[in-house]
C-alpha positions in Angstrom: 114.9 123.3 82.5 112.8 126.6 82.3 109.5 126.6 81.5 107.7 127.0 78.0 106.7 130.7 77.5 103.5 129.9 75.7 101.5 133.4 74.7 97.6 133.0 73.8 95.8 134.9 71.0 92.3 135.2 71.7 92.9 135.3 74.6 89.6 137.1 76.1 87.5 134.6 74.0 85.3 131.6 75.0 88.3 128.7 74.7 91.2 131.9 75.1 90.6 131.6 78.5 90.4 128.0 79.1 93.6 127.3 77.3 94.8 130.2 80.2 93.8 128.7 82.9 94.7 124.8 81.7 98.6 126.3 80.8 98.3 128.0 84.6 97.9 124.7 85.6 100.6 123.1 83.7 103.8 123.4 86.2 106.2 123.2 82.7 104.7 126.1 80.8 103.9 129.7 81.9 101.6 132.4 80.0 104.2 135.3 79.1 102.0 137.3 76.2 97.8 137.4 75.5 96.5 139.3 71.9 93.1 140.5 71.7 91.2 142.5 69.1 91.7 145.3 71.9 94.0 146.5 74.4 91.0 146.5 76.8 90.0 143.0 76.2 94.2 142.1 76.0 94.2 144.4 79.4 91.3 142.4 80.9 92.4 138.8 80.1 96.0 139.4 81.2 95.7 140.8 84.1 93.5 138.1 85.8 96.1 136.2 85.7 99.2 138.9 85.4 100.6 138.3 82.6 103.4 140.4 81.2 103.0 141.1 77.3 99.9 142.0 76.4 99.2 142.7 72.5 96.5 144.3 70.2 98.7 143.3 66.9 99.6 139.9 65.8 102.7 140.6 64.8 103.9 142.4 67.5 102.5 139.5 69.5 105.1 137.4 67.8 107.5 139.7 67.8 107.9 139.3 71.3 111.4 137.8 73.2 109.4 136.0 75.7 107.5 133.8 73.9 108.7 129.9 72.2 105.0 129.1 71.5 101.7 130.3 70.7 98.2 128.7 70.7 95.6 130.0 68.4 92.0 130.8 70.2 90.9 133.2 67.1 88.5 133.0 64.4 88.5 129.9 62.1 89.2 132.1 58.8 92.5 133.4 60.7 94.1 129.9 61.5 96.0 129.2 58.7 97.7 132.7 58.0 98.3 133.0 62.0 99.8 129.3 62.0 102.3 130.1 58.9 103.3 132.7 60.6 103.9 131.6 64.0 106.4 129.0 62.4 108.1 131.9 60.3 108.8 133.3 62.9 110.2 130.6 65.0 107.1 129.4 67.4 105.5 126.1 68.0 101.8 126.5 67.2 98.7 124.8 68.6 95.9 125.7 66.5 92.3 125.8 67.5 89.8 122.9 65.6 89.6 123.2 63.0 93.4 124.0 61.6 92.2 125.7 58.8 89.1 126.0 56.7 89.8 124.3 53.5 92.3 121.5 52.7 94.7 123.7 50.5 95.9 125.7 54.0 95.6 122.7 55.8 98.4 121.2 53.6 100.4 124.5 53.5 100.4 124.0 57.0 101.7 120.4 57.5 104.3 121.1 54.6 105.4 124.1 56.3 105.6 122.4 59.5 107.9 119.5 57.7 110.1 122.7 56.6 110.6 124.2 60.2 110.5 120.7 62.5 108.8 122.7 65.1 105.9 121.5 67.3 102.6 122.4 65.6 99.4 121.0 67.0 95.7 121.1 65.8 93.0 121.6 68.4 91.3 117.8 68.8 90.4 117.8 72.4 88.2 115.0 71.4 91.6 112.5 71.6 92.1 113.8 75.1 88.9 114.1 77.2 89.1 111.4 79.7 86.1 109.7 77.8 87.7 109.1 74.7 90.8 108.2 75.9 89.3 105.4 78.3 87.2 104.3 75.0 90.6 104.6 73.4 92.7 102.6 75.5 90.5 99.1 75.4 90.2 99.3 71.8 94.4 99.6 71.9 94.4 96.5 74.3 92.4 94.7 72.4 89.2 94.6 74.6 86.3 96.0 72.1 86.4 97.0 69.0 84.0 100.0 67.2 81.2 98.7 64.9 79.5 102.0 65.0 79.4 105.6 66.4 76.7 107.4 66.5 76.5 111.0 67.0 74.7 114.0 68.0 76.1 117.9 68.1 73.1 120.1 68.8 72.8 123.7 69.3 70.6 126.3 69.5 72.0 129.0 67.5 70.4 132.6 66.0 73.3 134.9 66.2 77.2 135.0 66.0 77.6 134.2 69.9 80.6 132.0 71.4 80.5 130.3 74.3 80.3 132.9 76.8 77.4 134.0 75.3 79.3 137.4 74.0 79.4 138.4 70.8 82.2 137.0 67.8 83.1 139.3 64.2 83.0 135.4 62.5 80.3 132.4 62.0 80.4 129.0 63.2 80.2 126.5 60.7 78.6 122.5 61.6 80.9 121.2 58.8 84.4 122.5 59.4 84.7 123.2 63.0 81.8 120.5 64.7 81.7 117.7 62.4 85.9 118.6 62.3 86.0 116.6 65.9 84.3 113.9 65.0 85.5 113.1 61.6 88.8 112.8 63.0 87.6 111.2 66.5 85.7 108.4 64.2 89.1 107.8 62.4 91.7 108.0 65.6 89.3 105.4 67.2 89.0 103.1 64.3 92.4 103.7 62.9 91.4 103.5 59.9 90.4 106.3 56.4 87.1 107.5 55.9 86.5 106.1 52.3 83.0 106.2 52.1 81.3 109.2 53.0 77.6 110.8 52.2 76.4 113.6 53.5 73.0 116.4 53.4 72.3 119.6 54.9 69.3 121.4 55.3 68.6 125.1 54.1 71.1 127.8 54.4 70.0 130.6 57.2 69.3 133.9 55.1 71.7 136.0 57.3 74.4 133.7 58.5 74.6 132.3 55.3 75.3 129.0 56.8 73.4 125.4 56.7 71.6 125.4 60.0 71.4 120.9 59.8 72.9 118.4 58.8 73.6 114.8 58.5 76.9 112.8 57.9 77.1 109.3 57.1 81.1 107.6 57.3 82.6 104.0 56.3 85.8 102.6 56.9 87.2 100.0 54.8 86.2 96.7 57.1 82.9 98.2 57.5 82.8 100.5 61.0 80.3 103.5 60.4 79.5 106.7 61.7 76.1 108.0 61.6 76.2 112.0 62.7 73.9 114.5 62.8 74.6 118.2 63.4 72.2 120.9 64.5 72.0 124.7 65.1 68.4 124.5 65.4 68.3 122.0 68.7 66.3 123.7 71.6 68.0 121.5 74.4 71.4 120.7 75.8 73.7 122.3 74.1 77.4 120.1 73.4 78.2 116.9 71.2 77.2 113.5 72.7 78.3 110.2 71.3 77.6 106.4 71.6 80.5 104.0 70.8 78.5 101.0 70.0 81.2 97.9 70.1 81.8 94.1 69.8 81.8 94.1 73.4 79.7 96.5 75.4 78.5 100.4 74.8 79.7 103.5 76.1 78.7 107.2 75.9 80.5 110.3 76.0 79.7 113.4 77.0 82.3 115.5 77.4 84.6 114.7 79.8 82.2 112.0 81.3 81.7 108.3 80.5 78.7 106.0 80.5 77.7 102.8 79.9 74.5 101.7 77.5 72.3 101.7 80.6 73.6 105.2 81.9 75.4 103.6 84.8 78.7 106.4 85.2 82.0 104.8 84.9 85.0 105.9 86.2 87.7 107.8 84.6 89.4 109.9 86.9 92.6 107.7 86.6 92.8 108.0 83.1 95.3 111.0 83.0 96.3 113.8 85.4 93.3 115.5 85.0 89.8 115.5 84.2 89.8 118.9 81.5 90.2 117.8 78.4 91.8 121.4 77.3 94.6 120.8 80.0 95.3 117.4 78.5 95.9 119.0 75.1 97.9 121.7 76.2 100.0 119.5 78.4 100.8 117.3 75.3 101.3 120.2 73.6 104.4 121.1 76.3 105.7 117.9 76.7 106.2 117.3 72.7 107.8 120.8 72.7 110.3 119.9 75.6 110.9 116.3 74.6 111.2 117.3 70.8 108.8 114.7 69.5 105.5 114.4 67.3 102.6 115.5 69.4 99.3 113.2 69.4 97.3 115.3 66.9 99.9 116.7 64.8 98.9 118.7 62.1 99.9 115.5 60.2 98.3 113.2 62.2 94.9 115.8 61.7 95.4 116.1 57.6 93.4 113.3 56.8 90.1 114.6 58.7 90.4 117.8 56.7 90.9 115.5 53.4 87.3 113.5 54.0 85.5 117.2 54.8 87.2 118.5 51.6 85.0 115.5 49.9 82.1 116.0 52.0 81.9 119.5 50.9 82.0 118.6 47.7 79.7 116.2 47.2 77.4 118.7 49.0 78.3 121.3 46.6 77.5 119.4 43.8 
């Protein structure tokens, strides 16, 4: 069978080009078309790895014969227009966390993905870091179970920068995009809703015009909690680190990485094929599209964490 021609918008930003060099690695799928904001930044990302199409417009981006899917690297406030579109117009769609950022367009989303019966994907990398997936994979065999989670997702943060430390046109945003992974990473490990939640945040920054802290407290119904606290204020490591504290041991992730309570490293590198986290999505992603199935974090399968920050936000709000 011939390969997936997968084209990349955003492509010249922070997780543009991982999701490029994960697909390069993915021996089912090829890059055929990258958009930027710019011709010279659509120029620059494509030709470091030569690909064909490269696009300044969105819809000519879609518009474009080569191309059966498309994953979304572009500003949060652009997902859910970008995904309804990619499905009009025919492509599977994986969408950068979060999917969209409020739960009316997350729904439009997942109905319009029911309509079309094409492979649409939000962004939880979170399921598919080797970490997670080894915590994953004894609570599915029975060998621990989740009492509580507690976690931290510190930055440092003044300005509109992305990961690259370059310059973005939109703001980050601890609620819907960082606490996004682990609201749904809290409820893919437990299997269960979030029907308790509670939740503060400290003043909003005079120019961002975002809260710069916060803190997140989660219930399931047989009692597992998750304790989170967000920060744009942290002068330290930057990245999300979480303790799984369990009937039967304790384990923290960081990233891609695994350790016990003590710190002691445990090994994951038979988990899956590889160790990248963004590879793993994007080669579910490729393998739902050729085998026709549901992916592992569906837009469905993702609804529910938007439903519980929906109420967070307005409980904060009020």
């Amino acid at each position: 069978m011939r390969k997936v021609r997968v084209g990349i918008a955003g492509a010249n930003g922070a997780f543009g080009s991982k999701h490029m060099d994960a697909i390069s690695a993915i021996e089912d799928a090829e890059i055929s078309a990258v958009m930027a904001t710019s011709m010279a930044k659509a120029d620059k990302a494509a030709d470091r790895l030569d690909v064909p199409h490269r696009f300044d417009d969105f819809d000519a981006f879609l518009a474009c014969d080569d191309l059966d899917a498309v994953i979304l690297a572009t500003p949060t406030q652009l997902h859910a227009t970008q995904g309804l579109a990619a499905m009009d117009a025919g492509k599977h769609v994986l969408i950068e966390i979060p999917m969209a950022d409020t739960l009316a367009d997350s729904q439009r989303l997942v109905t319009r993905q029911a309509e079309t019966g094409l492979t649409a994907m939000a962004g939880h990398v979170r399921r598919f870091n080797p970490s997670h997936q080894y915590v994953h994979n004894e609570i599915s065999t029975g060998k621990l179970s989740i009492q509580q989670m507690d976690v931290q997702t510190y930055f440092f943060r003044r300005s509109n920068m992305n990961a690259k430390g370059e310059p973005r046109s939109w703001t980050d945003h601890l609620l819907w995009h960082h606490a996004c992974h682990t609201i749904d990473l809290f409820m893919y490990q437990t299997g269960e809703m979030v029907t308790e939640a509670h939740a503060v945040q400290g003043p909003v920054h005079p120019e961002l015009g975002i809260a710069m802290d916060m803190s997140i407290l989660m219930k399931t119904p047989s009692g597992k909690i998750c304790t989170l606290s967000l920060s744009f204020n942290n002068d330290g490591p930057l990245g999300t680190f979480f303790r799984y504290i369990c009937d039967n041991g304790t384990y923290v992730a960081r990233y891609d990485d695994l350790f016990d309570g003590y710190d002691a490293p445990i090994d994951v590198s038979k988990v899956a094929v590889s160790m990248n986290g963004i590879e793993l999505i994007d080669r579910e992603f490729i393998s739902a599209i050729k085998e026709e199935r549901e992916p592992n974090s569906s837009l469905a399968q993702c609804l529910p964490a938007m439903q519980v920050m929906h109420m967070i936000e307005e409980k904060m709000s009020a």
